[in-house]
C-alpha positions in Angstrom: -70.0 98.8 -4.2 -66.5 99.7 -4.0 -66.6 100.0 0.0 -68.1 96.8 0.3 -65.1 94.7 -2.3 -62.7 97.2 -0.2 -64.1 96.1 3.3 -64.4 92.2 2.1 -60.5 92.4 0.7 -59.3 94.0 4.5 -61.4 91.2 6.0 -59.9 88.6 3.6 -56.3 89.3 4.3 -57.2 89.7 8.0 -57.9 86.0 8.1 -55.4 84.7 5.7 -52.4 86.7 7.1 -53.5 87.1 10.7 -52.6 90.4 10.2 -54.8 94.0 10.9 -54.0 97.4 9.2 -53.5 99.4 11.9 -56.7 102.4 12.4 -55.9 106.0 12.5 -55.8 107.1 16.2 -57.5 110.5 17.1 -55.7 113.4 19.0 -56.2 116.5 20.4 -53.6 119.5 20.8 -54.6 121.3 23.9 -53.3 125.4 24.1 -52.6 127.1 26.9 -56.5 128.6 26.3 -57.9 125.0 27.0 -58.9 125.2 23.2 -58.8 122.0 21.7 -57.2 121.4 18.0 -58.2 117.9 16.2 -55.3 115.8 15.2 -55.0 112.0 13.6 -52.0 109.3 14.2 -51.6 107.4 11.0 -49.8 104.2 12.8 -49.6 102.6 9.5 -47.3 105.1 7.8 -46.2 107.4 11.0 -47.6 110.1 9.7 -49.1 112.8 11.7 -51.7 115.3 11.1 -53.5 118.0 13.1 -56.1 121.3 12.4 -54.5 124.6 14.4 -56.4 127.7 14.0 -58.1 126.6 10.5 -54.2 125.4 9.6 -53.6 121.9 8.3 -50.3 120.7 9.8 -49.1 117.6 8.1 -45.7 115.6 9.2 -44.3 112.6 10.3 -43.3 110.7 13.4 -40.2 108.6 14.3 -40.3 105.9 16.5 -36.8 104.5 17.8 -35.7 101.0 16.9 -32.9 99.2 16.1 -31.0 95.8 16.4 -27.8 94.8 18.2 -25.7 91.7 17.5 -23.4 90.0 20.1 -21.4 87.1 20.0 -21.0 84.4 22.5 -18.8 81.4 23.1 -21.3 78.1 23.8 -20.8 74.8 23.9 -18.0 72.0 24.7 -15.8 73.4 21.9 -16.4 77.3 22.3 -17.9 77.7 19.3 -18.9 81.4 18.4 -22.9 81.9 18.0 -24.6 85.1 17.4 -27.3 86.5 19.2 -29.4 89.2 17.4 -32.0 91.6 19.2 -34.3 93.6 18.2 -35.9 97.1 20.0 -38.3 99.5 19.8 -39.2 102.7 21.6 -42.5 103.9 23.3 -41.5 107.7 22.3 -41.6 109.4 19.5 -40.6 112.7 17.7 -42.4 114.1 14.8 -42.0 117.2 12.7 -44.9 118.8 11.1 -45.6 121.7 8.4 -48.8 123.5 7.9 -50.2 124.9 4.2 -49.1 128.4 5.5 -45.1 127.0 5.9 -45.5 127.1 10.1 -43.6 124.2 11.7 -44.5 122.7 14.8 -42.1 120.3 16.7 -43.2 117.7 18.8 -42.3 114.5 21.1 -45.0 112.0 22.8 -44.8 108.2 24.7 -47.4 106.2 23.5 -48.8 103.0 24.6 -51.3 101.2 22.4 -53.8 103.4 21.0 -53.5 106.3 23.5 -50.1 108.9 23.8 -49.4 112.0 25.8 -46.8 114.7 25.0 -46.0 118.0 23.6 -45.8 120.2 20.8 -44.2 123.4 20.3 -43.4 126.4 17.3 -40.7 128.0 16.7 -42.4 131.5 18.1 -42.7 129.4 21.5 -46.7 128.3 21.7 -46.7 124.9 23.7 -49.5 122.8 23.4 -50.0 119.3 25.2 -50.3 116.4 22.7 -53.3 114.0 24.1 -54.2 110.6 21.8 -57.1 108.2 22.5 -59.2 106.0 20.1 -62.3 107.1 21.7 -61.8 110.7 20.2 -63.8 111.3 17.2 -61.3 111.0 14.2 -61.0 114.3 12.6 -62.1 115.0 8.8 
């Protein structure tokens, strides 16, 4: 019963704010042995999290952004008005830790629901960083 009032309360707030929680995004870390390591995106909190080796890795992510003001002269008397804008990035960097104190490091661009990139330890493993919704979500 709980499911359904927590569904109907997501689909209320949808309609009366416009507004959607973002959904996890699956990913995949890919070795250099082709094996394939499950991995979520939590857009809603940038937090990352990925399975290595029977390993939970949790972390974060950062996304660039910032805002710039400037100042202009406009008009007939020169008066000073401000301009304020606003950016954000397509990369990100995150950091991540597993249960066994391993660290893995990594940096992705990401467009949407779908990013490419890399991780990497400290000891030197590389693994290539691929998100797409249509990956299963990992449990």
């Amino acid at each position: 019963m709980s499911k359904v009032l927590n569904t109907l309360a997501v689909s209320l707030i949808t309609v009366v704010t416009g507004c959607t929680i973002p959904l996890p995004v699956p990913f995949q870390l890919i070795d250099s042995n082709s094996r394939v390591q499950p991995g979520t995106l939590f857009q809603d909190s940038q937090r990352i999290e990925v399975t290595v080796d029977g390993h939970v890795f949790n972390g974060f992510y950062i996304v660039p952004s910032g805002a710039a003001v400037s100042q202009t002269l406009s008009g007939r008397r020169l008066l000073p008005s401000d301009t304020v804008t606003t950016f954000s990035s397509n990369s990100a960097r995150a950091h991540l830790t597993s249960d066994n104190g391993q660290q893995l490091s990594c940096e992705f661009l990401f467009e949407f629901r779908r990013a490419v990139g890399e991780c990497r330890s400290p000891s030197g493993a590389v693994f290539q960083l691929i998100a797409d919704e249509n990956f299963p979500i990992n449990k």
